[in-house]
Structures are given as C-alpha cells and as structure tokens.
N, CA and C atoms as a LAMMPS dump frame, in Angstrom:
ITEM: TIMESTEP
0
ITEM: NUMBER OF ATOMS
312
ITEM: BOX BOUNDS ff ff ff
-5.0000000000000000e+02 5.0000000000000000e+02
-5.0000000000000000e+02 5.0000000000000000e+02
-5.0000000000000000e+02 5.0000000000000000e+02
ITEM: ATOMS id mol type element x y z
1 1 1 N -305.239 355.915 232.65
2 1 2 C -303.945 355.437 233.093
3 1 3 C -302.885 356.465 232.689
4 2 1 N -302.053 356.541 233.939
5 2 2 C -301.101 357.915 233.672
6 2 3 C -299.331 357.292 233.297
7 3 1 N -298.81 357.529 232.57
8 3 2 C -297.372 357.035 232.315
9 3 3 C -296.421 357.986 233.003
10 4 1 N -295.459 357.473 233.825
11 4 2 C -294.905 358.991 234.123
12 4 3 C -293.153 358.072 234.077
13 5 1 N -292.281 358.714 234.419
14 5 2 C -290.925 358.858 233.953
15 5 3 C -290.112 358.511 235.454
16 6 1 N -289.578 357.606 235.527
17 6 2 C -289.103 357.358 236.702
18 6 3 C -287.329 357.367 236.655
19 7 1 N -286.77 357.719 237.114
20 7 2 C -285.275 357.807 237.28
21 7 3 C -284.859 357.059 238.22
22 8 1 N -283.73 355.709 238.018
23 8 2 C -283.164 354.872 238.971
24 8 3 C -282.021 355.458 239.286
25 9 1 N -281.221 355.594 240.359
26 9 2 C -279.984 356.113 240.547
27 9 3 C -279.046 355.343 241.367
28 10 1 N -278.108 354.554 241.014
29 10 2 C -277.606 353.626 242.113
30 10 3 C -276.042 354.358 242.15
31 11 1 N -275.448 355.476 243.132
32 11 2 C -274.656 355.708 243.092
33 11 3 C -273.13 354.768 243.39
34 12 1 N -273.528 353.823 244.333
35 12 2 C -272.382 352.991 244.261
36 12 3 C -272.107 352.31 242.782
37 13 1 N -273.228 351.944 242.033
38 13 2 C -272.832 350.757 240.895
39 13 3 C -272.928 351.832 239.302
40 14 1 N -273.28 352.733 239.766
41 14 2 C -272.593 353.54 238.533
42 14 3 C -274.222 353.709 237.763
43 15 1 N -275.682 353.255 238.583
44 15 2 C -276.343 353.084 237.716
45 15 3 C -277.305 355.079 237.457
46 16 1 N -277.983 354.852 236.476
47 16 2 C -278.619 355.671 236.153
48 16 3 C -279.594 355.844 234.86
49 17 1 N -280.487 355.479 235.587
50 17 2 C -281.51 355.083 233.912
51 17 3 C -282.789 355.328 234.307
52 18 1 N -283.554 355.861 233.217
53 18 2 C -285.027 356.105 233.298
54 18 3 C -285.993 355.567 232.475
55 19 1 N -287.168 355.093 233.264
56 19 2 C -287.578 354.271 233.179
57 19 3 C -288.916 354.913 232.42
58 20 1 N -290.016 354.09 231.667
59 20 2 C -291.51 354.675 231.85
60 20 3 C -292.214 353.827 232.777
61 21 1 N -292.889 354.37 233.467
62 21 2 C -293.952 352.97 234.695
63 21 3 C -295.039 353.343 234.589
64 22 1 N -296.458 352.761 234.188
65 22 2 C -297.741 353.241 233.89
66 22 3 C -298.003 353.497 235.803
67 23 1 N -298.912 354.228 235.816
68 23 2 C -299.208 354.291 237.402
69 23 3 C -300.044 353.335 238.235
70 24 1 N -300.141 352.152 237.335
71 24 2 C -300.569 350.748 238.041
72 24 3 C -299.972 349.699 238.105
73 25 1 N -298.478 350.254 237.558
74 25 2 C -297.551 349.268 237.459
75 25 3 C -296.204 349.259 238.95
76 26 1 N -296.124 347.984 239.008
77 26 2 C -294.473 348.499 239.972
78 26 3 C -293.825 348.75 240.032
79 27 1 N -293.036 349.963 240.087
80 27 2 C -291.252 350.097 239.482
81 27 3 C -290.469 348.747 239.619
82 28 1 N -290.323 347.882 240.344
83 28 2 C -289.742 346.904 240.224
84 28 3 C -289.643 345.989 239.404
85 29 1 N -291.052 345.713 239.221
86 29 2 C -291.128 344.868 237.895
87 29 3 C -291.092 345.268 236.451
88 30 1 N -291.049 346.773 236.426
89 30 2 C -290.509 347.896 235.046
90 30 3 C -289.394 347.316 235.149
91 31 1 N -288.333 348.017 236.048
92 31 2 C -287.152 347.584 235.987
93 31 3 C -286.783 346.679 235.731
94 32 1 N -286.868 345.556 236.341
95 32 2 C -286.766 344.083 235.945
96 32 3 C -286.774 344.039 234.208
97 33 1 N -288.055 344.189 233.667
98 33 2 C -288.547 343.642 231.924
99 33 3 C -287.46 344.96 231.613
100 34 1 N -286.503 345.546 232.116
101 34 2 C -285.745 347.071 231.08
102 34 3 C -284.495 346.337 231.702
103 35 1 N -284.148 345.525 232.648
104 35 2 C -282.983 344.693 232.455
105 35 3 C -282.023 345.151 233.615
106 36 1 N -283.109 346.36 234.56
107 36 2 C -282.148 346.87 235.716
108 36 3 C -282.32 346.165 236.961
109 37 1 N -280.886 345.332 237.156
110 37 2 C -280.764 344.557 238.446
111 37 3 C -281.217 345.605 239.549
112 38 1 N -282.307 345.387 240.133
113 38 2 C -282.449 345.861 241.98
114 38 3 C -282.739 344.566 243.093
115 39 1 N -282.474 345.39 244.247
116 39 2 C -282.754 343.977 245.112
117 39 3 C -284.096 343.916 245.48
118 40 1 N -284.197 342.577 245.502
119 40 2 C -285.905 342.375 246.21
120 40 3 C -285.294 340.95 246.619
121 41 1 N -286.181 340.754 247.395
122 41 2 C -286.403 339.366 247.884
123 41 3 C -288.096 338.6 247.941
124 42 1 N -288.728 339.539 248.65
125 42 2 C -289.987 339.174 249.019
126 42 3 C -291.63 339.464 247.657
127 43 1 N -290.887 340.635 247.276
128 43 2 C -291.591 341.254 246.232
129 43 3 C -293.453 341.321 246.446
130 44 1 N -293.491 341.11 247.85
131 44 2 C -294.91 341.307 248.639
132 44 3 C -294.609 342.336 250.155
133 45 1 N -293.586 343.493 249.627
134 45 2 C -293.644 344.674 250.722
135 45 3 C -293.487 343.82 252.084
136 46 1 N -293.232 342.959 252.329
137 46 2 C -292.905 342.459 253.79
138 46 3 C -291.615 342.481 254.231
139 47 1 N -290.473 342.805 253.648
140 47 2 C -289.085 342.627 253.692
141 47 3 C -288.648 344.362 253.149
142 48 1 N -287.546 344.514 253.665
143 48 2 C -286.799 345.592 253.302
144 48 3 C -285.729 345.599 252.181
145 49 1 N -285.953 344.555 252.095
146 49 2 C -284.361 344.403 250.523
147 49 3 C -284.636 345.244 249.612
148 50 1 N -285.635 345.336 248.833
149 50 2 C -285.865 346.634 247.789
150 50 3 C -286.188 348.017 248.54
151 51 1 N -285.855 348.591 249.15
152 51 2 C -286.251 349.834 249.838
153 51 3 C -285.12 350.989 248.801
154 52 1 N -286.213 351.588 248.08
155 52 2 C -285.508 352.934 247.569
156 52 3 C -286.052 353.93 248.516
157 53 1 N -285.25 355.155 247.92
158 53 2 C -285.074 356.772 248.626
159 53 3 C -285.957 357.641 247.483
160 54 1 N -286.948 357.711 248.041
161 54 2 C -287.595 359.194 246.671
162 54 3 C -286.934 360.503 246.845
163 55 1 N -286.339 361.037 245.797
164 55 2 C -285.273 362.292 245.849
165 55 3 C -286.586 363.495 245.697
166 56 1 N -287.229 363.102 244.327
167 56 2 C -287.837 363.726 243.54
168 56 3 C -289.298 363.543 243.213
169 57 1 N -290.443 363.835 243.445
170 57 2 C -291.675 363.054 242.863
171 57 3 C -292.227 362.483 244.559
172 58 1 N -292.813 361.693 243.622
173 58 2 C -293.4 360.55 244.64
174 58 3 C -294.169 359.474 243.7
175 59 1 N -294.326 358.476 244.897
176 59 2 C -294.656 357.038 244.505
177 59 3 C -295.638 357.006 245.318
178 60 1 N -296.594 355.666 244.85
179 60 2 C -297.392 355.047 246.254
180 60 3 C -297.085 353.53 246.797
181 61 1 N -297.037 353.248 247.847
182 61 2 C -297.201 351.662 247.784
183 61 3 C -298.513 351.36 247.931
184 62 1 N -298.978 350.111 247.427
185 62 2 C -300.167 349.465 247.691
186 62 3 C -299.491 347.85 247.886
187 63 1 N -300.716 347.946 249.255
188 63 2 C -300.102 346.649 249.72
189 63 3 C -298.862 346.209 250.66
190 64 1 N -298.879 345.203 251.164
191 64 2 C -297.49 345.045 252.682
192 64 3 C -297.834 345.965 253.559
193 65 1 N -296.659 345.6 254.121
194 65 2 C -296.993 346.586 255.109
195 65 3 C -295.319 347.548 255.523
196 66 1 N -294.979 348.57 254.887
197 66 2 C -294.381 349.615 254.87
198 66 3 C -293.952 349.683 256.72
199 67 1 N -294.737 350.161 256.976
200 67 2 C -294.454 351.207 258.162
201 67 3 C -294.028 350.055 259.417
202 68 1 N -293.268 349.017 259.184
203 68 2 C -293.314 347.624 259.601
204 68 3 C -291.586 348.145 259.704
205 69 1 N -291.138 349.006 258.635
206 69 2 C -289.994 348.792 258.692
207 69 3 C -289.423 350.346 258.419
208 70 1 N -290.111 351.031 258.347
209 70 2 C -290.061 352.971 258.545
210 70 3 C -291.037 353.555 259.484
211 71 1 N -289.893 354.365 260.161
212 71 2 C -290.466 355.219 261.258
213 71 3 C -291.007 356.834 260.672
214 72 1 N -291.888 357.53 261.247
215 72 2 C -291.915 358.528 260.53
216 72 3 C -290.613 359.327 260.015
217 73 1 N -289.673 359.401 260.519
218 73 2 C -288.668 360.298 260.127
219 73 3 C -288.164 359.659 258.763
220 74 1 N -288.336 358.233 259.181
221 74 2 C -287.562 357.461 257.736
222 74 3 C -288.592 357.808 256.228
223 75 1 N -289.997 357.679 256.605
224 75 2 C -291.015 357.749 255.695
225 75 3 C -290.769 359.237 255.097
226 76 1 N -290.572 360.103 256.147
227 76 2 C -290.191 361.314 255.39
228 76 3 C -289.459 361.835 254.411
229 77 1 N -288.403 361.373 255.153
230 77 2 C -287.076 361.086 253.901
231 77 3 C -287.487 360.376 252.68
232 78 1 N -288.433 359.749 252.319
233 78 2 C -288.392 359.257 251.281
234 78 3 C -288.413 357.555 250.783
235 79 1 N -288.314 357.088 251.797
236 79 2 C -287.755 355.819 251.992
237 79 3 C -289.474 355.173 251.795
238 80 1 N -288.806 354.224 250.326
239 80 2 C -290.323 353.56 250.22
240 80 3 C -290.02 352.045 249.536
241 81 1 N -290.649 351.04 249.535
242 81 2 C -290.698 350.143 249.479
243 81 3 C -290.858 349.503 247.981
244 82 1 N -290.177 349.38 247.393
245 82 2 C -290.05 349.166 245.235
246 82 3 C -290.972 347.913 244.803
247 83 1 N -290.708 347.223 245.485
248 83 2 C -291.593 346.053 245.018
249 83 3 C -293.179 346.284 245.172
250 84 1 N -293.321 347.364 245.898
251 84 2 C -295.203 347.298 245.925
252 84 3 C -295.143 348.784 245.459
253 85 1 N -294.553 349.292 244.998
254 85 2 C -295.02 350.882 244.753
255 85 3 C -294.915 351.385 243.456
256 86 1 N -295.571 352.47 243.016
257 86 2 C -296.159 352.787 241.772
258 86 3 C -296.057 354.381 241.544
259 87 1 N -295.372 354.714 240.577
260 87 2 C -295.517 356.426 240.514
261 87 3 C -296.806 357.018 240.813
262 88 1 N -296.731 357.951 241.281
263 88 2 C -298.15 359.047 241.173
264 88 3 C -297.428 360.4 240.352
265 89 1 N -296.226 360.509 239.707
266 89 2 C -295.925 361.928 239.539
267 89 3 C -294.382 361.238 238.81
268 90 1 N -293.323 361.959 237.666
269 90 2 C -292.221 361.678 237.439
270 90 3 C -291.831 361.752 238.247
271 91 1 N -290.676 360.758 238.849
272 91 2 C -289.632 361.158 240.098
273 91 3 C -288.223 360.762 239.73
274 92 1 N -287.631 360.791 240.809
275 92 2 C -286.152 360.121 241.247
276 92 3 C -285.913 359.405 242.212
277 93 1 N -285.569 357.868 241.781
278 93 2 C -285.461 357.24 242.923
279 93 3 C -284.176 356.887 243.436
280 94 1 N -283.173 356.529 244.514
281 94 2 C -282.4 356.188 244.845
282 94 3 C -282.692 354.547 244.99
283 95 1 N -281.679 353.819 244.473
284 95 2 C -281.583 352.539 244.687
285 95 3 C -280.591 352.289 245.635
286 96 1 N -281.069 350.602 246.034
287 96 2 C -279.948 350.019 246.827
288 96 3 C -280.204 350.4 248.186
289 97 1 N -280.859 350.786 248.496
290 97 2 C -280.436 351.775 249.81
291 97 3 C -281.323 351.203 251.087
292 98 1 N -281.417 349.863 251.142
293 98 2 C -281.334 349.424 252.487
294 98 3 C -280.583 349.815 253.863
295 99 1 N -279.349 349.859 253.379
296 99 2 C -278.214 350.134 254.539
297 99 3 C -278.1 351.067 255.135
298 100 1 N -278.862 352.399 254.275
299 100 2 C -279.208 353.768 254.657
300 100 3 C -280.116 353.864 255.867
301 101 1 N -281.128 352.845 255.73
302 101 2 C -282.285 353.632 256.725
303 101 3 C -282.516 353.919 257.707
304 102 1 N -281.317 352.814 258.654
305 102 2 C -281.186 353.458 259.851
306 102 3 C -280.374 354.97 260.328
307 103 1 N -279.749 355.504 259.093
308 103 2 C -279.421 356.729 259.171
309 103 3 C -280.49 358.158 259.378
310 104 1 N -281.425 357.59 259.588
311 104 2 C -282.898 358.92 259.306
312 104 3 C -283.45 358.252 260.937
C-alpha cells in the first residue's frame, strides 16, 4: 500500500490543504475525517457534484460510471470524479469545480 500526498485547492473559498490518502482510499472520504468540506452528493460516481480538476499527478476512479458525465476533452483536462477516486502518484487537485466542465 502506497501513501501519497494529495493537495486540495479551492480557489474561490480560500481553501488549500494537503492531505495523505493511502492508494485504496478515496480522497473524499480523507477529506471528510481531515475536516475539508467538498461537495458530493451521491458518493457512488453517478452524479457530478464532487468533480475535481487534476492540475498535477493523477488519480484513479474505481467504480460509477465517469465518462457518463466527461467527454474526452473534459477527461483530458483532468476532470475526475472525488468520491470514487484514489491517488496513483502525489498530485493537485482543484476543488469545487463542477461549473467548470462545460468549459473543456
């Protein structure tokens, strides 16, 4: 089991904090037990409310279904789904960022 270093970044709310997430764990639910409000609703990858931006790194999702609600261009950019996904590597994530995705 690999621990790696995850960075939340919510530029509207001022946030910025890093996290540890074992690589079988969810960033969401890290966040959550470290006390950082993100949005989710569904927390089974079927909904878009938790959708972060990977700046830096990468994640995986396991589970839902992702591509339900990203097109390749969006997937490219970074745009991945928090409630089902799990570091593979330290990264940077952008929070909040539902409202973004139709911008890609």
């Amino acid at each position: 089991m690999a621990i790696y270093k995850v960075r939340l970044i919510g530029e509207a709310d001022g946030v910025d904090e890093t996290i540890e997430v074992d690589d079988d764990e969810f960033i969401l639910d890290v966040a959550e037990a470290e006390d950082i409000k993100l949005p989710y609703s569904c927390r089974a990858g079927t909904c878009s409310t938790c959708t972060g931006r990977v700046i830096e790194g990468d994640i995986q999702e396991s589970g839902g279904d992702p591509d339900m609600f990203f097109n390749k261009g969006q997937r490219e950019a970074g745009f991945r789904l928090l409630c089902i996904s799990s570091p593979s590597s330290d990264c940077t994530v952008l929070i909040h960022q539902e409202p973004n995705i139709s911008q890609f």
